[in-house]
C-alpha positions, 0 to 999 in steps of 0.5 A: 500500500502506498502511503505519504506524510502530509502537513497537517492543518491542526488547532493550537495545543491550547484551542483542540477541545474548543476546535474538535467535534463528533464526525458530520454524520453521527449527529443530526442539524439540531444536534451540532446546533445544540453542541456547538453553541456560542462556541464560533471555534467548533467544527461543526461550522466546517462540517455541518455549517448549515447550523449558521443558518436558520432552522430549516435550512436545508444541509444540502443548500449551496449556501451552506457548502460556500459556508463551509469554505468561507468558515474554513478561511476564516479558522485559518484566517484567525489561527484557530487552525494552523497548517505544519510547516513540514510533512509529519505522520500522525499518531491518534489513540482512543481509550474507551472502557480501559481499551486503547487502540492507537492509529497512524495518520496517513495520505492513503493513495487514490489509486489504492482505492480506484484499483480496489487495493482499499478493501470494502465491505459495504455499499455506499449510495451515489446521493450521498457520496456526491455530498461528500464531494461537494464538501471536499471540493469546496474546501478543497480538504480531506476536512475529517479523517476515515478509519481504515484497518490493516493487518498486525504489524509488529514493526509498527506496533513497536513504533507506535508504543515507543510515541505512546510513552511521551507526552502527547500534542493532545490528551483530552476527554471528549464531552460526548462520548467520555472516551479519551482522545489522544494525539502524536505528531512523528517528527523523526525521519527514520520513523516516517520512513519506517512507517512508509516502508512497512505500510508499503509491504502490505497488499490491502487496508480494509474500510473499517468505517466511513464508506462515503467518505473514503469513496468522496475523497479518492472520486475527487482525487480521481476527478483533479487527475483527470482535469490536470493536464500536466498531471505528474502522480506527485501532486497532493490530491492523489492522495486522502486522510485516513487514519489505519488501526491494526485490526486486532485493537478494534472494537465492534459493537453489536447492532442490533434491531427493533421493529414496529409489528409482528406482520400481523402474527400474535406474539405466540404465533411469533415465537412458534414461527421462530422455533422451525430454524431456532431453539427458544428458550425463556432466560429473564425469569433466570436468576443473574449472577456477577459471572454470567454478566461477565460472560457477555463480550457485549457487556463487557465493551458496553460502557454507557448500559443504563440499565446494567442487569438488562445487558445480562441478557446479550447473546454469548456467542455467534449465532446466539440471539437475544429477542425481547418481547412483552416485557420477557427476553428469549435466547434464540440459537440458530439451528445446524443447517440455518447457516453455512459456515464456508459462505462469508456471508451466509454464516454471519448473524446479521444475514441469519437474522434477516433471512430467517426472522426479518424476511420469512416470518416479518416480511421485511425484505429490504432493511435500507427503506422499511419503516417498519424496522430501525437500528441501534448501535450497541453502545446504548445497551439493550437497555435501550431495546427494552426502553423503545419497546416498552414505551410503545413505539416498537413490538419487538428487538432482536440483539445480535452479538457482534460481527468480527473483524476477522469476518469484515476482512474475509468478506472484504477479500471475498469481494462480497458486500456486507448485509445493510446496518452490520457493524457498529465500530466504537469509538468514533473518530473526533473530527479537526484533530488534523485536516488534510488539504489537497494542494 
């Protein structure tokens, strides 16, 4: 894989908690609305600048992609953002629950990706890539990073570890997510030689998350190629911000599922559908112990569970499911037969799920446009599964245990795509740690 150091545009040491946000796509207008305040200095201005404009307006207006330029002139203008004087590779390491992964900041290569070199496993829609491109042409500037995985590396490992002992450029706990964020900047050249050489050894990175925005970024490298009549391959728009985890530190969440109705089934006609390809089995009138809370890798990544009992109740294992209805959670485990342990595909549990429940008993075929079905990511507990279904809003939830990166990988190598709402990745990546931009 072909990678570069790049100068990156970052806050002042003193100005990263008041410059830095969650990523544009976790939060909706209202919501960086709220976050940003009356703090002038936050992202959200860059990558959500709708937010400088009346209630309503619309994210996908002109005027707000001219706002997002105009803001990123004025962050420079003003010294709220300062480009590095000479190239560097980045360190950025996140801790959630005592875990810390650490990734290298790079320039990935537009071509690694357009040769299929960038490993996918999920679709991306054309409506939302062209907002993407929008944003990244009128900036003209990777503005947030996208999070890439690659396989272990001890060399690089090695390397990091030794960064991870000094004082880092930024050490902060994010407001929102309660994680600490830190940040490296590699000034030695040894090092930023090691890091490309040992990157340059490797045949694939793999989309961990952000699909849309890697897409963006390598499309509108790919366009300044071809509109560049002199063209030499050494400019620096052939190349997009990424930062690369090693696959075995990160964390999966599960993602799991609530739908409105039953198809019109009773709740027992329900659980007797669910026996033909499952065994159902009663688990809330068992008691609960410290142990059997323990066994639960989901419990025990779940940080923010709000009720701590409720998360006992998570799948323990692949093709395990854990299904909540009229106020009783029922194991599920898929049958032999069910799945099919030599198809990528076909053996994950997300593809079980929708095939045998969703789609045979519910009727829910296509999980990117129903209305009768909606996702929650695993960070908010099956406390949450219990809360909207009790509440009324939905009939029942499904929690799955958590797909693997092995499973990711393989599938991505595979050359298959991954069912929709199949991973769920903690933590996210904070946005305006570093930009990149592209001449």
């Amino acid at each position: 894989m072909i990678v570069k150091p790049f100068r990156g545009i970052r806050p002042p040491k003193e100005l990263v908690e008041q410059v830095e946000s969650r990523p544009y796509d976790v939060l909706d207008s209202e919501e960086a609305r709220a976050e940003a305040g009356d703090n002038e200095k936050s992202l959200y201005h860059i990558i959500k600048p709708e937010i400088d404009f009346p209630i309503g307006t619309s994210e996908y207006d002109p005027r707000v992609y001219e706002k997002a330029a105009e803001n990123f002139q004025k962050f420079q203008d003003k010294g709220w953002l300062v480009q590095d004087a000479r190239e560097h590779y980045y360190i950025y390491a996140q801790t959630m629950a005592g875990k810390t992964q650490y990734g290298l900041v790079v320039g990935a290569y537009v071509d690694d990706y357009m040769k299929g070199n960038i490993k996918k496993h999920e679709l991306t829609r054309r409506d939302k890539e062209e907002d993407r491109m929008k944003h990244v042409r009128v900036n003209n500037a990777n503005m947030e990073p996208v999070f890439f995985a690659y396989p272990d590396n001890k060399v690089l490992d090695a390397l990091i570890m030794c960064y991870a002992q000094t004082e880092p450029e930024y050490d902060f706990i994010a407001p929102i997510d309660g994680f600490r964020h830190q940040f490296w900047v590699i000034n030695d050249e040894h090092d930023m030689q090691t890091i490309t050489d040992e990157f340059g050894k490797m045949p694939n990175f793999y989309i961990a998350d952000g699909h849309h925005r890697s897409a963006a970024a390598a499309l509108v490298g790919a366009e300044k190629q071809k509109q560049n009549p002199n063209h030499t391959g050494k400019e620096e728009y052939n190349y997009f911000m990424a930062v690369c985890f090693q696959a075995s530190q990160l964390t999966i969440l599960d993602y799991n599922r609530v739908v409105k109705d039953l198809n019109g089934l009773s709740s027992e006609e329900f659980l007797a559908a669910l026996q033909v390809n499952f065994e159902v089995k009663l688990i809330d009138h068992e008691p609960l112990t410290i142990d059997h809370c323990a066994a639960s890798e989901s419990a025990a990544n779940n940080v923010q569970c709000p009720m701590v009992n409720v998360q006992c109740y998570a799948p323990k294992a692949l093709h395990e499911f854990s299904l909540y209805l009229d106020q009783h959670w029922y194991s599920l485990k898929a049958k032999e037969g069910t799945f099919d342990d030599s198809d990528p595909i076909g053996v994950l549990d997300v593809d079980i799920s929708s095939r045998l429940i969703l789609d045979e008993i519910l009727n829910i075929g296509d999980l990117r446009s129903s209305k009768r079905i909606d996702f929650v990511g695993g960070l908010r507990g099956l406390g949450e599964l219990k809360r909207r279904v009790d509440s009324g809003e939905m009939r029942a939830a499904l929690a799955l245990y958590p797909v693997t990166m092995k499973q990711i990988m393989d599938i991505a190598d595979s050359g298959k795509i991954m069912p929709p709402k199949a991973t769920w990745f903690e933590p996210k990546l904070r946005s305006g740690l570093v930009i990149h931009k592209l001449a």
